[in-house]
KOLDREN-328492 format. One record per residue (C-alpha): residue number from 0; residue in one letter; x, y, z. Coordinates in nm, 4 decimals. Layout:
residues N
@i = NUM | aa = A | east = X | north = Y | up = Z
...
***
This chain:
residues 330
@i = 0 | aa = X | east = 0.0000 | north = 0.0000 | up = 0.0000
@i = 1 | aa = X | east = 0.1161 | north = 0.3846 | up = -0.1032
@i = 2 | aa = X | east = 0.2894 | north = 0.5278 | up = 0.2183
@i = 3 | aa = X | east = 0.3441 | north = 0.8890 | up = 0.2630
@i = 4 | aa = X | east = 0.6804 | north = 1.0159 | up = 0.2419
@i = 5 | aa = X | east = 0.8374 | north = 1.3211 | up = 0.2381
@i = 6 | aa = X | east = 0.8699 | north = 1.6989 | up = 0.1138
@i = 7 | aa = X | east = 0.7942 | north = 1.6735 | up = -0.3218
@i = 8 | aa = X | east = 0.8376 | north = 1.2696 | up = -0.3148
@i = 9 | aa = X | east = 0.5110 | north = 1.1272 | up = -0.4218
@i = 10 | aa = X | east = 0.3136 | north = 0.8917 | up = -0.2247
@i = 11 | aa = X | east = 0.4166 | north = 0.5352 | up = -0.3260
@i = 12 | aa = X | east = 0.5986 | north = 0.2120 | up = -0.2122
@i = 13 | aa = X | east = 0.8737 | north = 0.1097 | up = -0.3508
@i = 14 | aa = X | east = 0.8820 | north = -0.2906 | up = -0.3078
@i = 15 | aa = X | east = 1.2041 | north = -0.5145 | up = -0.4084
@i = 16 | aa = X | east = 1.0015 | north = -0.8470 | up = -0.5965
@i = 17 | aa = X | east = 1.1821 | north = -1.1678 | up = -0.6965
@i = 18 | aa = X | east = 1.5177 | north = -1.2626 | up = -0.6008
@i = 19 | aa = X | east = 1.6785 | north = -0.9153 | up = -0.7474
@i = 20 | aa = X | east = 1.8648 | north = -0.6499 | up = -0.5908
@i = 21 | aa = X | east = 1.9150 | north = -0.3003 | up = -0.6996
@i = 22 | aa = X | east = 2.2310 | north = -0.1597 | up = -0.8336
@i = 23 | aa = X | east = 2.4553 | north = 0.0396 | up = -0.5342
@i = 24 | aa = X | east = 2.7458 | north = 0.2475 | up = -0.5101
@i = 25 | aa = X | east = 2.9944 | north = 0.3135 | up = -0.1906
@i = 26 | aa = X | east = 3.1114 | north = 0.6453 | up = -0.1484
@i = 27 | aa = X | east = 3.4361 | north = 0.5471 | up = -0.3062
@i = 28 | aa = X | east = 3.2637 | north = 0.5068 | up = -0.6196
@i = 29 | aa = X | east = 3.1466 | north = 0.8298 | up = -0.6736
@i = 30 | aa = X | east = 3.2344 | north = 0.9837 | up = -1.0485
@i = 31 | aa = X | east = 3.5819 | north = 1.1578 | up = -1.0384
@i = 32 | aa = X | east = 3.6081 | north = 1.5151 | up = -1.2250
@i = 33 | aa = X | east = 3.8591 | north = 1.5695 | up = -1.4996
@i = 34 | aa = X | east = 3.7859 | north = 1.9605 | up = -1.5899
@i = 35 | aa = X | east = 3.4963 | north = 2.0231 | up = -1.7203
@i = 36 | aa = X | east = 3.4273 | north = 1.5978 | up = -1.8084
@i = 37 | aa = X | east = 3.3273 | north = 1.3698 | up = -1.5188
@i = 38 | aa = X | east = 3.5050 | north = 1.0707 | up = -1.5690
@i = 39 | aa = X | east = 3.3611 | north = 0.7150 | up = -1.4260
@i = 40 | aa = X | east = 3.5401 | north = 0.4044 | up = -1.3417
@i = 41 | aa = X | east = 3.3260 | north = 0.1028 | up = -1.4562
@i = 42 | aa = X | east = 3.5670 | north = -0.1318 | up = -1.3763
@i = 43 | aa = X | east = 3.4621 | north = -0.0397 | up = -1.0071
@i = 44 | aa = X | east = 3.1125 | north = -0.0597 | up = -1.0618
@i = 45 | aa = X | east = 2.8833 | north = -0.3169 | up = -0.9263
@i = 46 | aa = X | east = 2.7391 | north = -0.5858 | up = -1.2054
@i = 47 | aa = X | east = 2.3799 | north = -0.4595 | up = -1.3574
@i = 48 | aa = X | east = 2.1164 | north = -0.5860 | up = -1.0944
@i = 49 | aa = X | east = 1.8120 | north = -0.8582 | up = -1.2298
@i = 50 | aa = X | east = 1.5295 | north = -0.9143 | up = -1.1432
@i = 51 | aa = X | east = 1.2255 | north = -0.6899 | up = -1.0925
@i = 52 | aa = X | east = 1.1049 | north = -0.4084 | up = -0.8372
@i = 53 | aa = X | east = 0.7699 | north = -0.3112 | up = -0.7971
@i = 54 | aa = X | east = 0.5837 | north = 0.0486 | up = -0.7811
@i = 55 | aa = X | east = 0.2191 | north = 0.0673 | up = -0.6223
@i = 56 | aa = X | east = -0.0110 | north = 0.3764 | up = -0.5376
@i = 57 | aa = X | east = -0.3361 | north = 0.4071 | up = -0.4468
@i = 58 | aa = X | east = -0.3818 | north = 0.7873 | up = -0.4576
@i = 59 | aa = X | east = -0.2979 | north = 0.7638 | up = -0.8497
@i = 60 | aa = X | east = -0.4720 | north = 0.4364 | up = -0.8681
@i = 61 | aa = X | east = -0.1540 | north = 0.2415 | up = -1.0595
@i = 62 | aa = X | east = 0.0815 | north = -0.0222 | up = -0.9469
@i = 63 | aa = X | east = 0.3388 | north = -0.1802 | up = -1.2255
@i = 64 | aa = X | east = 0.6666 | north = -0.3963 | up = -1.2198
@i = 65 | aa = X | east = 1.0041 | north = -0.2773 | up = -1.3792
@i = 66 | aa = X | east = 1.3222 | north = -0.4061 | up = -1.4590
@i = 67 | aa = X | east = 1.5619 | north = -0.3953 | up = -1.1154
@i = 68 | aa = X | east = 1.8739 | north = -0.2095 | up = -1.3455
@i = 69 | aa = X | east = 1.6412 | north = 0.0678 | up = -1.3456
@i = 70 | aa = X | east = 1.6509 | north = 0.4110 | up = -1.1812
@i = 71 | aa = X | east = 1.2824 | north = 0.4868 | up = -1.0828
@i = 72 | aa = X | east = 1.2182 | north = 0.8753 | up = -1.0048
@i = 73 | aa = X | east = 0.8472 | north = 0.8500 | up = -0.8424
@i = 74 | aa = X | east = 0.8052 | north = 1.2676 | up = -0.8825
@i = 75 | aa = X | east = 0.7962 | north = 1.2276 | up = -1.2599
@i = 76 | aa = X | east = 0.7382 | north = 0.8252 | up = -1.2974
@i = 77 | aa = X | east = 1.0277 | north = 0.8581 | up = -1.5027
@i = 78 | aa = X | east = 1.3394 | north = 0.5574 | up = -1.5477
@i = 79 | aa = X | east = 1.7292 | north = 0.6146 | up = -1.6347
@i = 80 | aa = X | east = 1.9541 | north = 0.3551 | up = -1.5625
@i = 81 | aa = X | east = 2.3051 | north = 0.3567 | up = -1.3860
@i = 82 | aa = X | east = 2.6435 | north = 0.4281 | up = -1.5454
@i = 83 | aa = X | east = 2.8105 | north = 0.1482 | up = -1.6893
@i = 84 | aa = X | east = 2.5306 | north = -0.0898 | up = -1.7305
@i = 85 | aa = X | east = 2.5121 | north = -0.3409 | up = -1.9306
@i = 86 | aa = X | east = 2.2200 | north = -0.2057 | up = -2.1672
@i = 87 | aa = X | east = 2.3850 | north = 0.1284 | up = -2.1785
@i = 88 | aa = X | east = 2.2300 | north = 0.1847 | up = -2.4997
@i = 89 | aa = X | east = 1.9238 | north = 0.2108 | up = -2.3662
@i = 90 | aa = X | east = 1.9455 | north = 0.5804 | up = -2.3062
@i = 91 | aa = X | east = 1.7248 | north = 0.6105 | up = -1.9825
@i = 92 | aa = X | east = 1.4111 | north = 0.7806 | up = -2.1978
@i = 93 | aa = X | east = 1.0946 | north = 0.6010 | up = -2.0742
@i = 94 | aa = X | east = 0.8104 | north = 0.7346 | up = -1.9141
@i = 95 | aa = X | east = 0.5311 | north = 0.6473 | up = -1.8041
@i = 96 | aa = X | east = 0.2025 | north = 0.9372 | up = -1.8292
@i = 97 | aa = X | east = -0.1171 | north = 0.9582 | up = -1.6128
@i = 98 | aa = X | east = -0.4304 | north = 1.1709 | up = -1.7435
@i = 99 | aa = X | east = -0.8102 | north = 1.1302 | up = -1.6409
@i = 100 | aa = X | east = -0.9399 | north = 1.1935 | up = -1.9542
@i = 101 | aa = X | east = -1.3714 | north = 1.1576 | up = -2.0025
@i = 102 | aa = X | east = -1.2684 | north = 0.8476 | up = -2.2415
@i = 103 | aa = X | east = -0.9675 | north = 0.7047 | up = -2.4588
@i = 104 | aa = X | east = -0.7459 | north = 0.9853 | up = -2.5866
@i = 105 | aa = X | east = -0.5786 | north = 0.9367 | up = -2.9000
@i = 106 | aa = X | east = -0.2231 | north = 1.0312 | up = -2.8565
@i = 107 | aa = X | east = -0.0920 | north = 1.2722 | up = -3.1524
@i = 108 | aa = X | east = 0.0835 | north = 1.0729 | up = -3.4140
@i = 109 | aa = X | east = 0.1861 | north = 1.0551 | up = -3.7468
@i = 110 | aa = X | east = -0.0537 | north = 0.8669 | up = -3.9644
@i = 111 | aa = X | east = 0.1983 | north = 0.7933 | up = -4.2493
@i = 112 | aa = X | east = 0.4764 | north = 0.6229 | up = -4.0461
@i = 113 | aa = X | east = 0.2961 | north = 0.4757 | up = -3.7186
@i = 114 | aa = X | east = 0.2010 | north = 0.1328 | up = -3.7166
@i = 115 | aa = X | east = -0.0645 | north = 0.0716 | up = -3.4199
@i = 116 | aa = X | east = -0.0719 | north = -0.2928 | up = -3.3076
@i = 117 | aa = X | east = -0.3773 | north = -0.3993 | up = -3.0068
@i = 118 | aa = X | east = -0.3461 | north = -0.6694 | up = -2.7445
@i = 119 | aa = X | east = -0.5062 | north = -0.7292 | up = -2.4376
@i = 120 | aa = X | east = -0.3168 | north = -0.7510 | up = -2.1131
@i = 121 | aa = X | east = -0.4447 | north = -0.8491 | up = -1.7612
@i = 122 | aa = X | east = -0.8082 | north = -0.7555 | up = -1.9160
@i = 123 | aa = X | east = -0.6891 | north = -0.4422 | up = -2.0562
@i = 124 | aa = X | east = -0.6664 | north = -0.3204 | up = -2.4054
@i = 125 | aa = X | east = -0.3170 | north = -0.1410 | up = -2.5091
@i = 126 | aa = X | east = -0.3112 | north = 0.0178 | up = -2.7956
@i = 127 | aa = X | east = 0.1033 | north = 0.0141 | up = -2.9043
@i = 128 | aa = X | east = 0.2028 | north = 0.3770 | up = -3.1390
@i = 129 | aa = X | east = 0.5451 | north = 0.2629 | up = -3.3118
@i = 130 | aa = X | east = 0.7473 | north = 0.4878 | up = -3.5675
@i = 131 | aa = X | east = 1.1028 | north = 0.4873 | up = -3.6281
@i = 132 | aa = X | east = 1.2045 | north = 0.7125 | up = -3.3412
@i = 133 | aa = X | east = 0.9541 | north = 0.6476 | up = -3.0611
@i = 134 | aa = X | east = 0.7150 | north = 0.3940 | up = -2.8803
@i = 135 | aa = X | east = 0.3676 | north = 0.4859 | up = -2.7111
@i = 136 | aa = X | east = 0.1800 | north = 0.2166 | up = -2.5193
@i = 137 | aa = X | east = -0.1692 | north = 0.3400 | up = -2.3748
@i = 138 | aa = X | east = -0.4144 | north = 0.1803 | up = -2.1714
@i = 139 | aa = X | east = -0.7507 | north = 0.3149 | up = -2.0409
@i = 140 | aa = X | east = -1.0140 | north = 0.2041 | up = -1.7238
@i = 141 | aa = X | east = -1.2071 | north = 0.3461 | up = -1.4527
@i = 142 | aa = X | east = -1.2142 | north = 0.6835 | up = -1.5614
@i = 143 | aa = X | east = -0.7777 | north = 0.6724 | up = -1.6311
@i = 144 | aa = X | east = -0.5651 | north = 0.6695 | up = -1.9105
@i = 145 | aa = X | east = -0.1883 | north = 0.5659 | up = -1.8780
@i = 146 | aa = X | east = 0.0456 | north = 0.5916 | up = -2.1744
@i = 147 | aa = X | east = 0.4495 | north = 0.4118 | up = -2.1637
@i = 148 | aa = X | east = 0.6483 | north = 0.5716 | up = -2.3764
@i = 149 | aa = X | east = 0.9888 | north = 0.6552 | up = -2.4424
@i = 150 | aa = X | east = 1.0570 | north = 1.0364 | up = -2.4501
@i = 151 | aa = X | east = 1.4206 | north = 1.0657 | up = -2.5746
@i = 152 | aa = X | east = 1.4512 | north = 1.2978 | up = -2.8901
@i = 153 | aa = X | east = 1.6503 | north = 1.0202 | up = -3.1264
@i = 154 | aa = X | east = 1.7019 | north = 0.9976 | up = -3.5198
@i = 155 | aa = X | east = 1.7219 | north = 0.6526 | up = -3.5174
@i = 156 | aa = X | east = 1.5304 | north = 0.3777 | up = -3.3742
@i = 157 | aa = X | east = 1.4125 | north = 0.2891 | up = -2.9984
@i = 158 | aa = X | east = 1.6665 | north = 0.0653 | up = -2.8404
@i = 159 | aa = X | east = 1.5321 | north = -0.3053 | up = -2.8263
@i = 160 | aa = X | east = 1.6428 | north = -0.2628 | up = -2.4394
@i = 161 | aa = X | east = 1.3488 | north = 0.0134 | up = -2.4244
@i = 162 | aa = X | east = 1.0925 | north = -0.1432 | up = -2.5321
@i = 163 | aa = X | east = 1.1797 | north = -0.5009 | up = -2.3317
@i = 164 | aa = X | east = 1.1676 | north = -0.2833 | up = -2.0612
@i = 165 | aa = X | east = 0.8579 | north = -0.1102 | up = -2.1419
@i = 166 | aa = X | east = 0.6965 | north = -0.4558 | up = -2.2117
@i = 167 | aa = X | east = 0.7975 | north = -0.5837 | up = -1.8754
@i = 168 | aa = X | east = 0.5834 | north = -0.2657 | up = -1.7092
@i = 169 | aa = X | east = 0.2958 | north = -0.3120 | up = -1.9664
@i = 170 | aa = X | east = 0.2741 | north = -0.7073 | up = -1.9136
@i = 171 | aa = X | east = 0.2669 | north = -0.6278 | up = -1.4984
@i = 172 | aa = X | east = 0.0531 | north = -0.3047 | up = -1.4894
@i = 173 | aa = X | east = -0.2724 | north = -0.3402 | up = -1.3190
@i = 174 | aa = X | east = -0.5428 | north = -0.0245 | up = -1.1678
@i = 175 | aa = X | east = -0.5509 | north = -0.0406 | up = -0.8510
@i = 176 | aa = X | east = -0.9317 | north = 0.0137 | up = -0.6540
@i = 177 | aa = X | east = -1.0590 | north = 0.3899 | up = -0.7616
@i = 178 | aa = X | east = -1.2691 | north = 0.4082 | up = -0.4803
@i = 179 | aa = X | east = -0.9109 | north = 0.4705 | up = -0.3040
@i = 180 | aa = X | east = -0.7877 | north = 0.7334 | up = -0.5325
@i = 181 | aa = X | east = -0.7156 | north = 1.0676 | up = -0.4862
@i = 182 | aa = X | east = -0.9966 | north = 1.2080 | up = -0.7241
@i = 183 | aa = X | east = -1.2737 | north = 0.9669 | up = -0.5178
@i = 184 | aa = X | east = -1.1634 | north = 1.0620 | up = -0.1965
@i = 185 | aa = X | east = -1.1790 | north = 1.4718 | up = -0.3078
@i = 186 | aa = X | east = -1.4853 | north = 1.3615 | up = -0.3794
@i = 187 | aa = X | east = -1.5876 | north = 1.2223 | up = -0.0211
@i = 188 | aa = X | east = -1.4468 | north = 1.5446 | up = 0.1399
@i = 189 | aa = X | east = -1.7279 | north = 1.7447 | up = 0.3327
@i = 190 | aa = X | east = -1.7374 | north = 2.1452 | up = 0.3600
@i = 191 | aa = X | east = -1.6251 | north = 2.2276 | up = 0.7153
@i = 192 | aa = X | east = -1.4225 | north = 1.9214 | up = 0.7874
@i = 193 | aa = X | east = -1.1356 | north = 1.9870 | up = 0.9378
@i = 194 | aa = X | east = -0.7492 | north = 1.9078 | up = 0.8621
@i = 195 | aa = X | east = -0.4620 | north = 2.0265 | up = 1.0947
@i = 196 | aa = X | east = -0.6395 | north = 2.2875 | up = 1.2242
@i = 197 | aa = X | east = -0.7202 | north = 2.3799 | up = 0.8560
@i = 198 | aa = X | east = -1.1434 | north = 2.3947 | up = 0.7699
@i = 199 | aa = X | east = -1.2569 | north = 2.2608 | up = 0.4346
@i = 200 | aa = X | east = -1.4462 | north = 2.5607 | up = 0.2549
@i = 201 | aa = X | east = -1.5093 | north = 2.4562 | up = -0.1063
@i = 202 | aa = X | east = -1.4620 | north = 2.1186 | up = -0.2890
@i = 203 | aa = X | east = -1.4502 | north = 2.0888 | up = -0.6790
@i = 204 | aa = X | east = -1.4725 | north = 1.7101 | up = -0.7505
@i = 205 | aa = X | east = -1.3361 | north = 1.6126 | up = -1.1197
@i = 206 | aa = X | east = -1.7174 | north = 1.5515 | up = -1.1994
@i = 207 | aa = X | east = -1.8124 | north = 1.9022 | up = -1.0985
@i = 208 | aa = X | east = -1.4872 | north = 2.0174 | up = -1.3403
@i = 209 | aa = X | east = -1.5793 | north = 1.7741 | up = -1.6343
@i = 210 | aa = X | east = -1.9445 | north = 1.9300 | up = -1.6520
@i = 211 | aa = X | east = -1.8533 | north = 2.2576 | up = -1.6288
@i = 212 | aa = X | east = -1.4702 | north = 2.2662 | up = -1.8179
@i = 213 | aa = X | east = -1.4538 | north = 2.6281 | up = -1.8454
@i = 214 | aa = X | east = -1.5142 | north = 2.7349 | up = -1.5298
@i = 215 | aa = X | east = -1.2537 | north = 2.4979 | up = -1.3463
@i = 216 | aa = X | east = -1.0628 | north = 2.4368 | up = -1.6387
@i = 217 | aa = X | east = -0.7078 | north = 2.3427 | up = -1.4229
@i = 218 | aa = X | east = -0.8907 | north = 2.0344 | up = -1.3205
@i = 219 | aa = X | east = -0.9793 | north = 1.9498 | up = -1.6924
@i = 220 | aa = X | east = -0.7298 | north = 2.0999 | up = -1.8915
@i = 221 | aa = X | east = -0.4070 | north = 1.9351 | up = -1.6945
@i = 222 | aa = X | east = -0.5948 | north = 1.6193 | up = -1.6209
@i = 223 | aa = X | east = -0.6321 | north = 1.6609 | up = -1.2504
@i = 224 | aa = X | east = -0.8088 | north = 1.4951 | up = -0.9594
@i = 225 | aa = X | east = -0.9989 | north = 1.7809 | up = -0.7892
@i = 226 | aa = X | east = -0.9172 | north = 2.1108 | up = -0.5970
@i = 227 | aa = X | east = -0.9866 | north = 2.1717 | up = -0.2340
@i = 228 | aa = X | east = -1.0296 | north = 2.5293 | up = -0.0474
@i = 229 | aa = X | east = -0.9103 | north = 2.6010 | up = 0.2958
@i = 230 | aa = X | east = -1.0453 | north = 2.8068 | up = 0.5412
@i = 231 | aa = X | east = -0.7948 | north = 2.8935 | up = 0.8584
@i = 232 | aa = X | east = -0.4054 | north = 2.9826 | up = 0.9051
@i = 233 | aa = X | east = -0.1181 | north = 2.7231 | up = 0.9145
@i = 234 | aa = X | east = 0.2380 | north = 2.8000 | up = 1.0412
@i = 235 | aa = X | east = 0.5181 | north = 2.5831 | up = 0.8878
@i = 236 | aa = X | east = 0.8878 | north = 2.5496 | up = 0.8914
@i = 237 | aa = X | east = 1.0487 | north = 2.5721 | up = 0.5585
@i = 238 | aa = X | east = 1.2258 | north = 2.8140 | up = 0.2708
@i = 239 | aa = X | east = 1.1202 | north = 3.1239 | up = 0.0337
@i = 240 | aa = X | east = 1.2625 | north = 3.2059 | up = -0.2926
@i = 241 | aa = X | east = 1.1923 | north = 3.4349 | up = -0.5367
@i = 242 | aa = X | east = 1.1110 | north = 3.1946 | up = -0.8785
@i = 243 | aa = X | east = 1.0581 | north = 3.5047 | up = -1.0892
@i = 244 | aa = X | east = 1.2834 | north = 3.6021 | up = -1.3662
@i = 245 | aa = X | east = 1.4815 | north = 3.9630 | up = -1.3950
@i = 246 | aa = X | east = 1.2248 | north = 4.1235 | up = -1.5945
@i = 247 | aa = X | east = 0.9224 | north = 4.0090 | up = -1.3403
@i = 248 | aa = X | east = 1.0621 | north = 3.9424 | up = -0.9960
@i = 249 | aa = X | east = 0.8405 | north = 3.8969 | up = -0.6309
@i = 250 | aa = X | east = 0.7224 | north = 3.5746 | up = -0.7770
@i = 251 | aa = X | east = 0.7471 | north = 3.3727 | up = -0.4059
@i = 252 | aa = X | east = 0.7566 | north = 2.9942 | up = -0.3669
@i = 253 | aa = X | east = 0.7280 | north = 2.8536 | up = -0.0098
@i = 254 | aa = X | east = 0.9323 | north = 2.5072 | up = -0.0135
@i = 255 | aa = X | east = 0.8191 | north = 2.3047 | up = 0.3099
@i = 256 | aa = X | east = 1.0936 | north = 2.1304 | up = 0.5203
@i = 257 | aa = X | east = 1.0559 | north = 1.7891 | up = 0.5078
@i = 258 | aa = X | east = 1.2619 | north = 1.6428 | up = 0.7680
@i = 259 | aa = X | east = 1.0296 | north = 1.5910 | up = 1.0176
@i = 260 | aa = X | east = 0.7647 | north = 1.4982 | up = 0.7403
@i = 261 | aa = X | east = 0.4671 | north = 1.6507 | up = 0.5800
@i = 262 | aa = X | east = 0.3665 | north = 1.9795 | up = 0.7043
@i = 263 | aa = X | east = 0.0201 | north = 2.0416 | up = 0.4952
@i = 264 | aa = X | east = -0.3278 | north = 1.8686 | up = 0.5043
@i = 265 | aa = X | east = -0.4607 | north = 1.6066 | up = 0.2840
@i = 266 | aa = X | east = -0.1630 | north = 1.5074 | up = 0.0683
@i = 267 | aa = X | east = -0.0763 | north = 1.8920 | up = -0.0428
@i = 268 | aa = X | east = 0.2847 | north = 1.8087 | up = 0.0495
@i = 269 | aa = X | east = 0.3194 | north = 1.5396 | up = -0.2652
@i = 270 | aa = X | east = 0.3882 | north = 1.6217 | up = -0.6052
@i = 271 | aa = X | east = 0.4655 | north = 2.0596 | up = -0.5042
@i = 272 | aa = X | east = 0.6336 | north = 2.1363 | up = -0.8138
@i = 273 | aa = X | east = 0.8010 | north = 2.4735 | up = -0.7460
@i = 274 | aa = X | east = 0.6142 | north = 2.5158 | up = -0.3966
@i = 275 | aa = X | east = 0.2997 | north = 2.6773 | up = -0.2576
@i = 276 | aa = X | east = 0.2242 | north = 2.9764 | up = -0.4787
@i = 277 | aa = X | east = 0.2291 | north = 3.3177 | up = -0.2441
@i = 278 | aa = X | east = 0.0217 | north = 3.6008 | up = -0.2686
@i = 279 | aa = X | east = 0.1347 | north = 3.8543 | up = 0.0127
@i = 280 | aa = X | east = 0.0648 | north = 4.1835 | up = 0.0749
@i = 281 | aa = X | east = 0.2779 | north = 4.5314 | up = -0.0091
@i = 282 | aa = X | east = 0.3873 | north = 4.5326 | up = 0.3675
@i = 283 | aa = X | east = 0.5762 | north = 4.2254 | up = 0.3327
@i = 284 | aa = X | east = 0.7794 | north = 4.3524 | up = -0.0207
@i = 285 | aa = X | east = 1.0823 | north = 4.4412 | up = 0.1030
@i = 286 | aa = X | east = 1.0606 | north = 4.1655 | up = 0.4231
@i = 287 | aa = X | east = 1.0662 | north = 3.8939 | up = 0.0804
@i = 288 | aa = X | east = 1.3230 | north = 4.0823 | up = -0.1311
@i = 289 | aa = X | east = 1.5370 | north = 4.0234 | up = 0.2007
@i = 290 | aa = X | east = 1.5208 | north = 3.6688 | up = 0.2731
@i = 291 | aa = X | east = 1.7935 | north = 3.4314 | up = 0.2156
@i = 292 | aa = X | east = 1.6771 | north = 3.1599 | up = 0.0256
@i = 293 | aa = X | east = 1.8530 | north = 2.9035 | up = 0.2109
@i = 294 | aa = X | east = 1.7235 | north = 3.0330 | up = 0.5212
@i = 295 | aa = X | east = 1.5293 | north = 2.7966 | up = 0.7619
@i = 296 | aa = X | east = 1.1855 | north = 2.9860 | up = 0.8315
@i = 297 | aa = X | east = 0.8627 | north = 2.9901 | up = 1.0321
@i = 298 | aa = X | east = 0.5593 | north = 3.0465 | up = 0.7381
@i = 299 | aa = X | east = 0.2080 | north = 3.1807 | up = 0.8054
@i = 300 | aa = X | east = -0.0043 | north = 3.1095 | up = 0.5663
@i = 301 | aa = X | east = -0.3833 | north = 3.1294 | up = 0.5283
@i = 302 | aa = X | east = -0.6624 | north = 3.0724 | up = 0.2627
@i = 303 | aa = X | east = -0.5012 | north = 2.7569 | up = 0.0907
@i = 304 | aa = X | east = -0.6442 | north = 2.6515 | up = -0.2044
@i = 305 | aa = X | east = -0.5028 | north = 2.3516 | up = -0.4213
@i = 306 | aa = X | east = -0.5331 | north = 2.1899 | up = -0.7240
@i = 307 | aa = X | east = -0.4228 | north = 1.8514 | up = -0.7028
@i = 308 | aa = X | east = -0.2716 | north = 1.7167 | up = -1.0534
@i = 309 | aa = X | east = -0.2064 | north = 1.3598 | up = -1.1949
@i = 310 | aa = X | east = 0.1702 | north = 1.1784 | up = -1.1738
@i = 311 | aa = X | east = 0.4009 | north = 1.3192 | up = -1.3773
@i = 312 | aa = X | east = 0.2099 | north = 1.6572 | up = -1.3337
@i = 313 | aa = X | east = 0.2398 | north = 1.9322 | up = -1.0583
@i = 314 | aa = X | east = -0.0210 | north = 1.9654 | up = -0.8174
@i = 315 | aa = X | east = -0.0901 | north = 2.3634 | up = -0.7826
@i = 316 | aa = X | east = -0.0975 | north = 2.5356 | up = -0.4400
@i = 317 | aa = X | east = -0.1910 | north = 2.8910 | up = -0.3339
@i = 318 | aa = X | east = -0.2123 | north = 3.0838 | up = -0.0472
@i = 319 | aa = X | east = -0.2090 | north = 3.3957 | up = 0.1623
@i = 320 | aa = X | east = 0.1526 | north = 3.5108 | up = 0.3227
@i = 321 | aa = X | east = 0.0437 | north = 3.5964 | up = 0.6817
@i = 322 | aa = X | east = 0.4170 | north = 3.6650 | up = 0.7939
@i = 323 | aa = X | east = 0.7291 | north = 3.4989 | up = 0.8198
@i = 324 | aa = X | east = 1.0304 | north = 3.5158 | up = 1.0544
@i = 325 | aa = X | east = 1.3277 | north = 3.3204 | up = 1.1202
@i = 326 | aa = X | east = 1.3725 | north = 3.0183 | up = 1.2640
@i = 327 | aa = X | east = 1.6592 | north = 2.8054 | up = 1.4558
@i = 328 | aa = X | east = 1.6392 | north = 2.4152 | up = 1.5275
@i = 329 | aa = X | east = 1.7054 | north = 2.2804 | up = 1.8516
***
């Protein structure tokens, strides 16, 4: 079952299946630097790991084998593979893509050189997009569409190591119960529940958004599972920086610290993005322009709202800058 973990990591378990064990390095195997080149020993690196290692999560509503040799980022559901292994050709380009469209979505294509084969896996239907340069295997159920693909930008064609690997996450994958996922249980939220202190004060389900696409079209348009609205302050340890550019600064992020584990209500921790969005007022400019970016801080924030978007997609979160002020551990 998904567990929550920390800061922008997504809620998921990571389980070790068969008899394989993942690739590791000791500290005296870390990449040397020759200039501006980092140059790696492989005769010091460990053999390329077999076996399998699974991925499950309920709040997304997926759970799928891979290959052990594999490098699994859960933010982006995205693989690479260590240096030196043995299927270094395989370039580290697959992904895998979540949506919630209303039904199937054709992935964009080119007619003329795509050849679309159909097979049915586990009692679903992939539909497999193959050119010369890239791979696309989709699924749909329950309301959610999942596309494998690999994402690398090559002239020539996919790496047979790709696609095994793809194969091995298409022949496991299986939906997991959408009763448990995140945009059902958005759905069960009631207006003035309460969550760390935090009162519920508006709930957009993805039903409410798919009726009415213009008027919440986050939810639609980026494939999301629902917003919530908060009614209440919070006070959290963490960082500000300013993610603006120099021709439109004062754009502030709020980055919560994650060491002693999530800080927001319902989830809001997973899948941040950038951070919480702030909106603060003129008295706080030149308090903002001021902070150090590593700088560990005490937040104030009120009126949360957020958006919560699919794997592989960042969730959206807004609120209110009460005040800030520093902060020192104990």
């Amino acid at each position: 079952m998904a567990t929550i973990l920390t800061g922008r990591v997504l809620l998921a378990s990571l389980l070790l299946a068969h008899a394989g064990i993942a690739q590791t390095q000791d500290a005296s195997k870390k990449p040397r630097s020759a200039g501006n080149a980092v140059v790696i020993d492989c005769s010091k690196m460990l053999p390329r790991a077999e076996g399998v290692k699974s991925f499950e999560d309920d709040l997304i509503g997926i759970r799928f084998e891979y290959p052990a040799y594999l490098i699994l980022n859960e933010d982006s559901l995205s693989f690479t593979e260590p240096p030196c292994g043995a299927s270094s050709a395989f370039g580290g380009g697959i992904r895998i893509e979540v949506t919630l469209p209303k039904s199937y979505a054709e992935p964009l294509y080119d007619r003329n050189r795509t050849v679309i084969e159909t097979n049915v896996l586990n009692a679903l239907a992939w539909r497999q997009y193959t050119s010369a340069s890239s791979v696309r295997m989709c699924t749909f159920a329950h309301g959610e569409q999942v596309c494998i693909f690999d994402e690398s930008q090559r002239e020539h064609q996919v790496p047979d190591t790709a696609i095994e690997a793809m194969k091995r996450i298409e022949a496991s994958f299986a939906f997991t119960d959408p009763a448990k996922r995140m945009d059902a249980r958005i759905a069960s939220m009631k207006v003035g529940e309460r969550y760390r202190g935090l009162t519920v004060r508006r709930v957009i389900t993805r039903q409410m958004a798919m009726r009415d696409p213009k008027k919440y079209w986050f939810a639609v348009g980026h494939g999301g599972f629902g917003e919530i609205y908060f009614d209440g302050t919070l006070s959290l340890r963490g960082s500000i920086e300013d993610a603006g550019t120099g021709l439109s600064p004062g754009q502030y992020r709020a980055s919560p610290d994650s060491e002693d584990g999530p800080q927001l209500p319902f989830y809001l921790d997973r899948n941040l993005g950038l951070g919480i969005v702030l909106h603060y007022p003129p008295a706080l400019r030149n308090k903002l322009r001021n902070v150090n970016p590593n700088s560990d801080l005490i937040i104030v924030l009120k009126n949360i709202r957020a958006a919560f978007g699919p794997l592989g997609g960042e969730s959206l979160v807004e609120a209110d800058l009460v005040s800030v002020a520093s902060a020192s551990r104990p």
